[in-house]
Steps between C-alpha positions, in 0.01 A plus 500: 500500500605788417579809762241738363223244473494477879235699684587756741483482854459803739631827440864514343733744548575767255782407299784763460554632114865458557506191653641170313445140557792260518524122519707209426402246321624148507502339166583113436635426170439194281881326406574545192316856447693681725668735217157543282318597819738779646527656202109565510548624876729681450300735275235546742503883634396416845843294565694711613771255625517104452694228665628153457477289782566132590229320720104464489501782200689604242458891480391796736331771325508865647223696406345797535105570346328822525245267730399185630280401227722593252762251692255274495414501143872517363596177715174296363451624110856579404735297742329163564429521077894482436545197347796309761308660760343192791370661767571864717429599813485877568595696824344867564793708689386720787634703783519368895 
């Protein structure tokens, strides 16, 4: 589903003009499309930094989206479409 098909709940906060959202997103590669499927990442305008990385997944994505549904929408129509792409799992930065 995606985020702007959910329904509201409550009142939300007003969202600063200025304000950006950022994320990582984990990305698990099919062997043998590795090459074929960063080169389609790495056109994406919303990376704005990606890493190789041994273990569970293969890349971590930086990105940064005007908003969450935008986030949303890049990760499920443009990333998980990449051809050499499995699976992702994506992981909305905030502050403490």
């Amino acid at each position: 589903m995606l985020y702007n098909e959910l329904k509201p709940r409550g009142r939300a906060a007003p969202i600063r003009k200025d304000a950006m959202v950022t994320g990582l997103v984990l990305v698990k590669l099919m062997p043998g499309k590795e090459k074929q499927a960063l080169g389609k990442l790495k056109g994406l305008k919303s990376v704005v930094h990606m890493s190789a990385v041994f273990g569970r997944w293969d890349l971590v994505l930086d990105m940064e989206t005007d908003d969450l549904p935008q986030l949303s929408n890049i990760v499920v129509q443009e990333i998980r479409c990449i051809p050499g792409v499995l699976s992702t799992e994506t992981l909305v930065t905030t502050s403490l």
